[in-house]
N, C-alpha and C positions, 0 to 999 in steps of 0.2 A: 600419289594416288589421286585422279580426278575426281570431283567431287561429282554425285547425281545429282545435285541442283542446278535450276535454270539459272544462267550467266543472263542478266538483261544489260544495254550496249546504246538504247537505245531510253532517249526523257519517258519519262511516263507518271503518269495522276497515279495517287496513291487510292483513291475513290471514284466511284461514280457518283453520276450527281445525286443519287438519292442518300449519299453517305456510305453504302455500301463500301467495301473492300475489293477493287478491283481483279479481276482476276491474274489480268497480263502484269500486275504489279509484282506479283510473286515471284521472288528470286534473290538474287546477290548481282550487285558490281564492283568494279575495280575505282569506279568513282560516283561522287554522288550523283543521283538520274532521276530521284523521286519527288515531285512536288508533293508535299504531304497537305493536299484542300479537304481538311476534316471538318464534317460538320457535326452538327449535334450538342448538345451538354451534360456532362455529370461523368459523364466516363473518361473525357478524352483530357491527354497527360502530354503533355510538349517540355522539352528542356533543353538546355545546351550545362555540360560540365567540361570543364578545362579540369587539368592537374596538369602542372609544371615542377618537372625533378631537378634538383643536384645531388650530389653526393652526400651533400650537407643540413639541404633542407627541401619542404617542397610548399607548396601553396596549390589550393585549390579553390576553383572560382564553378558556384553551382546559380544558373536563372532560371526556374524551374514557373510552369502554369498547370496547375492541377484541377482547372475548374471552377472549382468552392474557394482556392485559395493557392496563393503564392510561397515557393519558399526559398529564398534570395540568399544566398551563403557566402560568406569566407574563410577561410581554414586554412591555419599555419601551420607547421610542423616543422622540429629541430632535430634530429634524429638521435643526440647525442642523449644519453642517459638522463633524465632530469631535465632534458631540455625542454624550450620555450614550448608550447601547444596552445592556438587561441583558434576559436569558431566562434562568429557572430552569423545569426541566423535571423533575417525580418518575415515576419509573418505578413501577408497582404492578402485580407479576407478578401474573398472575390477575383483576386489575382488583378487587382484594376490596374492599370499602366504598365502592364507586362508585357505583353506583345511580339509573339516570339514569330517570327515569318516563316512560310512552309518549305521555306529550304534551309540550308543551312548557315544559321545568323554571321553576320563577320564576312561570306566567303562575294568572291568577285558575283555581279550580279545579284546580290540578298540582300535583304535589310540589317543597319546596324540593329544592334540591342541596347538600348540605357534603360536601367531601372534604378529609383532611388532617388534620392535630393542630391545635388549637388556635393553638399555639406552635413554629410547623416549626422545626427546626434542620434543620443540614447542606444535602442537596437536597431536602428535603423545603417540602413548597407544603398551603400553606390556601386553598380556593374556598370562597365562599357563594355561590348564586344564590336568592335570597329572592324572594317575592311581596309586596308592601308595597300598600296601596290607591292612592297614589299612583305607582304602578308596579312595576319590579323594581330590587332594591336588591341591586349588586355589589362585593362585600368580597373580598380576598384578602388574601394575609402570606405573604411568605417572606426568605429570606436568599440578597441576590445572590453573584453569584463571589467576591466580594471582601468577604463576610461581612457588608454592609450591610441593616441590616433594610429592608425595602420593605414598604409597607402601601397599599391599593387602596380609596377609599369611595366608590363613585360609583350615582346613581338615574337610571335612564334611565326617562322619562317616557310615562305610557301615555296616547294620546291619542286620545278617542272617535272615534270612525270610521273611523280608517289603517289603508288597508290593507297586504296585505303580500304574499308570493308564494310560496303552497307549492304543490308538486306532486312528484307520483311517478314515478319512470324506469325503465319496465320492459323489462329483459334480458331476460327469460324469470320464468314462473312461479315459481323458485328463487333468483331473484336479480335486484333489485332496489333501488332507492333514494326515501326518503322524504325533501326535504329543505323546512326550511320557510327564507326569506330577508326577513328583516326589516330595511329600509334607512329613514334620515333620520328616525330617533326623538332628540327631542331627551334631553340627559343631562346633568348636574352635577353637582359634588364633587370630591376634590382624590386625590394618590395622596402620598404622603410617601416618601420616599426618605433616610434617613439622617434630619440636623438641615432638610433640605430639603421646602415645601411647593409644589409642582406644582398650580394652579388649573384644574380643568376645569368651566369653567364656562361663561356667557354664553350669549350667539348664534349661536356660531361652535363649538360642541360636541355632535357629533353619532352614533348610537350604530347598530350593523350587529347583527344576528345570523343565525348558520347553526345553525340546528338538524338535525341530522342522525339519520333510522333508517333501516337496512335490512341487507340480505344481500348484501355484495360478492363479485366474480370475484376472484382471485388476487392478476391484477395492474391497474392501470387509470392512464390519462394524465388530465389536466383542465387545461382553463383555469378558473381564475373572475377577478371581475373585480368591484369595486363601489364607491361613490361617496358622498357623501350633501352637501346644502349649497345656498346660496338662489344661483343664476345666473338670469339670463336674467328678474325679476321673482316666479320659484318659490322653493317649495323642493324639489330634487328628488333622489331618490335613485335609483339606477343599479344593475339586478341581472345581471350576466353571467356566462355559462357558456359551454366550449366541449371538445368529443372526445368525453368523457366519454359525453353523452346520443347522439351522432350516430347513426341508425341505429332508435332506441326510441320514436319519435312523439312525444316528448314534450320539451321543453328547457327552461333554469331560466331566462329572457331577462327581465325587463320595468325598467317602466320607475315611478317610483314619485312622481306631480308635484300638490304639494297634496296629499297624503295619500291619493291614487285610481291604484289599480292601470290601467296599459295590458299585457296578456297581450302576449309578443311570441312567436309560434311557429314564426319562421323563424330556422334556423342562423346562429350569426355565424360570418364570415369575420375568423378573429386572424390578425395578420401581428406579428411579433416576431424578432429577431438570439439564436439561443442562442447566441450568438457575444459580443453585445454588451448584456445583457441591460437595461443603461440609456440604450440608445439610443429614441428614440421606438417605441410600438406604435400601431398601427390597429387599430380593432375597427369591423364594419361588417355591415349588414343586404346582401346581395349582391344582393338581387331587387327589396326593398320600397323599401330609402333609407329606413328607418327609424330607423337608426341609423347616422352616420358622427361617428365620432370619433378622433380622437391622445392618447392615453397617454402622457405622459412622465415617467419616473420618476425620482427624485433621491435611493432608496437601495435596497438590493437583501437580503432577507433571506433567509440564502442556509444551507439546511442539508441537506446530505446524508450520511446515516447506512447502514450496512449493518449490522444486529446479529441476524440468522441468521433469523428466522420475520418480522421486519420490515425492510423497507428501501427508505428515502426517499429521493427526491432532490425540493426544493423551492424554487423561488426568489420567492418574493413581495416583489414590486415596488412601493413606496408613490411617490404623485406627482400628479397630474394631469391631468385627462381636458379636452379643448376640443374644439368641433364643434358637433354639430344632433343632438337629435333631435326624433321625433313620435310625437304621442298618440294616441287612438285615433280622435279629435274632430277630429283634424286639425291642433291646433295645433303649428305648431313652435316649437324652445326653441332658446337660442343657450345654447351650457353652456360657459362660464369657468372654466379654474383650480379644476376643482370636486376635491376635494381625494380619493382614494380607495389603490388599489390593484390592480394586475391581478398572476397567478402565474400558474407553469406548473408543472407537478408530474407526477412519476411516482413510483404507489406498488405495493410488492409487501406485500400484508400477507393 
């Protein structure tokens, strides 16, 4: 089922020049089109997050500028029962040396990303997000809670013709979200932890990104949700959103199978236990049956902060997605085990 939202095809400013929210910006593509020239301060939230899976472990890389303040992440994950988990997080009041560019950092034509010292000590975090011919090349360094160097080398691979899912979610002329979602890019290279080498490599090693610009409201709720991996004879990745857009015409849904965007632009229906937060979720297309899947998660990454101009509450959920869904073609997929994460989040910033 075609989606009612405008396909844009064509570059376009995220703004007019008084800051405003342009109008011809509103829409979805198949690739990124948005220069995001935001002006203004206090509202506006820029970021790039990688997450890079195996079967075995995953690592995520967050460079985030929220205005008043930076917040530069690394997060390990071992999935095995008791296994390893480390997150070093730097705080940079003022967000100074961050500098994230109005496209999308890393890719051909954009600027790199480095934040950090060379040589972080304490809680201090080094990101690269590099553009390489061969794709985008992610580097990081820091020193976990228990003083262990950690080191990050991993190329997530640019592959002619994938596409991917950006679009715009407009509030109001004043506030707005640009976000672009890029699922099931293949990636390789290893992450070092101590005397220990962790191999992300192979088949089964798959890379996500949220690039994010715009002008947020105060406070705001979200689902997302996403997936990447070969089920069903595809390879297919999984882009979900949910609260957040409700209301704006426009939602972050699709579906990414063989490297071809399906727009989805009807509302998912998330069912979830804030009670029981690793009990099974559903996420489900409510009209079309274009989406009916179960969520089951098998760890829960669970942080809620209060520190006075920001304050989180966030629980993302890594695990397992099984169900059906359909393309635009009509085809259905049977999806296995496909390996992702769904969150629910409320944030005041």
């Amino acid at each position: 089922m075609a989606t009612h939202e405008h396909e844009i095809t064509e570059p376009v400013d995220l703004c007019l020049p008084d800051g405003r929210l342009d109008p011809a910006a509103v829409g979805w593509s198949r690739v990124p089109l948005h220069r995001a020239n935001l002006r203004g301060w206090g509202r506006t939230k820029r970021w790039e997050y990688w997450c890079v899976t195996t079967p075995t472990h995953l690592v995520a890389l967050t460079v985030s500028d929220l205005d008043f303040l930076a917040l530069n992440t690394v997060y390990l994950l071992e999935y095995a029962p008791g296994g390893l988990e480390s997150e070093r997080t730097a705080i940079v009041p003022g967000g100074f040396g961050t500098g994230l560019p109005d496209t999308v950092a890393g890719a051909p034509g954009s600027a790199d990303v480095v934040v950090g010292p060379a040589r972080p000590s304490g809680g201090k975090v080094r990101i690269e997000i590099r553009d390489e011919s061969a794709g985008t090349r992610l580097r990081a360094r820091c020193l976990t809670a228990d003083r262990v160097p950690l080191e990050v080398d991993l190329l997530v691979a640019r592959e002619p013709g994938h596409e991917s899912l950006s679009v715009v979610v407009p509030w109001s002329d004043r506030r707005f979200q640009y976000t672009s979602k890029h699922t099931a890019l293949p990636a390789s290279g290893r992450v070092r932890i101590g005397t220990e080498f962790l191999e992300f490599d192979g088949d089964d090693t798959w890379a996500v990104l949220d690039h994010g610009r715009g002008r947020w409201p105060r406070t705001v709720d979200w689902n997302w949700g996403a997936a990447s991996g070969r089920t069903g004879g595809h390879t297919v990745g999984l882009q979900f959103g949910g609260r957040w857009t409700a209301g704006s015409g426009s939602t972050e849904n699709g579906l990414c199978v063989d490297g071809r965007l399906t727009k989805i632009g009807e509302e998912l229906d998330w069912r979830w236990s804030a009670a029981d937060l690793l009990a099974p979720w559903t996420i489900r297309t409510p009209s079309s049956g274009q989406v009916d899947l179960v969520f089951t998660p098998f760890h829960n990454r669970s942080a809620h902060t209060d520190a006075g101009l920001i304050a989180n509450r966030t629980d993302q959920c890594f695990g397992h997605y099984d169900g059906r869904v359909r393309t635009d073609d009509g085809e259905e997929i049977v999806v296995e085990r496909l390996l992702g994460w769904a969150e629910d989040v409320h944030m005041r910033w």
